[in-house]
Structures are given as structure tokens and as C-alpha cells.
N, C-alpha and C positions, 0 to 999 in steps of 0.2 A: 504494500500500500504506500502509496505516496505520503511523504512528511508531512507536507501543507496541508493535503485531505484530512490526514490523524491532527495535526495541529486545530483548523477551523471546525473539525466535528467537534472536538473535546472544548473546544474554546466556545461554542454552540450550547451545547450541554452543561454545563457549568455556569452561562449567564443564564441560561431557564428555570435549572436549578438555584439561584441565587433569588432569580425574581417571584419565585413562587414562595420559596423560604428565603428567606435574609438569612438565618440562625443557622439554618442544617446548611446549606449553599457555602456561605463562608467557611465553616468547621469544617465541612464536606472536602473545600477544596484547598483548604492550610492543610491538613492534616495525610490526605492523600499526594498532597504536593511535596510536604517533608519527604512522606516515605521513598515517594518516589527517588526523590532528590538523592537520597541517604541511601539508595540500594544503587542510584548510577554513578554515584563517588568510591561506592567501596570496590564497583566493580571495574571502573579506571584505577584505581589502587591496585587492586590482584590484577587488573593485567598488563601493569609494569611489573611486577613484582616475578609474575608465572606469567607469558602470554599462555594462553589456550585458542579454540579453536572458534570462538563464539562468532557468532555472523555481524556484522556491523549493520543490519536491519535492529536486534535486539539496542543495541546503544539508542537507536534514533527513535523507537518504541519510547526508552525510558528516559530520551531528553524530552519529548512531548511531554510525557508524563508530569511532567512538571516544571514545565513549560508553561501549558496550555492552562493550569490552574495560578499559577504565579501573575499572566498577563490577566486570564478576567476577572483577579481579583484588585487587581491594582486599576482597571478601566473602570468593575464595580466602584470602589470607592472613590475613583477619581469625579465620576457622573455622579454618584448620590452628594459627594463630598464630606464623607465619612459612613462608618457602619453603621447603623440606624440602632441595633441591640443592645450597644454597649453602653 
């Protein structure tokens, strides 16, 4: 699948999600965005450390991953101009 298609889906889904819930929306996409983040750092870490054989489709999976949640939350609260919940 194309980068930009996984980027604008998830970027998509994440502001629908946000607009329907504010609460779950944001939590939804901090929380999913860390992990993401956190599993595609450890795994540029091992593979300087060991390469292995992993396809460079998975890398670009898990920069979307958190990617795509980091941008529509920061557009979120750029247009609302601030969280509404908090």
C-alpha cells in the first residue's frame, strides 16, 4: 500500500474519531501514537545493533503509525485552539 494512502486514511480516521469524541479521539491517538513511536525507535535501534531481514514496507507501516496520529492531533488542536476536556 502506498505511504500517502496509509498516511490520509489514518489521518481521516483519527479526525472523525476526535470529532465525535474529543476524550476517546485524543487519548485514542496520544496513546496509540507513543506506542507506535516506541516500537519504531526500538526497532531502528536493533537494526543497527543486529540488521535482520525485515522488509522496509514494515518501517513505513510504523512511521505512519505515528505519524498520522501526531499530525491530526496537533491540526485538532490547532482549529479548536486547545483540547476542549481538559
Amino acid at each position: 500500500m502506498n505511504f500517502a494512502l496509509l498516511l490520509i486514511g489514518q489521518l481521516i480516521l483519527y479526525s472523525l474519531l476526535m470529532l465525535a469524541n474529543e476524550y476517546a479521539g485524543t487519548l485514542l491517538a496520544a496513546i496509540l501514537g507513543a506506542i507506535c513511536f516506541a516500537i519504531w525507535g526500538l526497532s531502528h535501534v536493533t537494526e543497527w545493533v543486529e540488521p535482520s531481514r525485515v522488509s522496509r514496507s514494515y518501517y513505513t507501516y510504523l512511521l505512519t503509525g505515528w505519524i498520522a496520529p501526531a499530525l491530526a492531533l496537533i491540526a485538532f488542536i490547532a482549529l479548536r485552539g486547545g483540547i476542549g476536556w481538559l
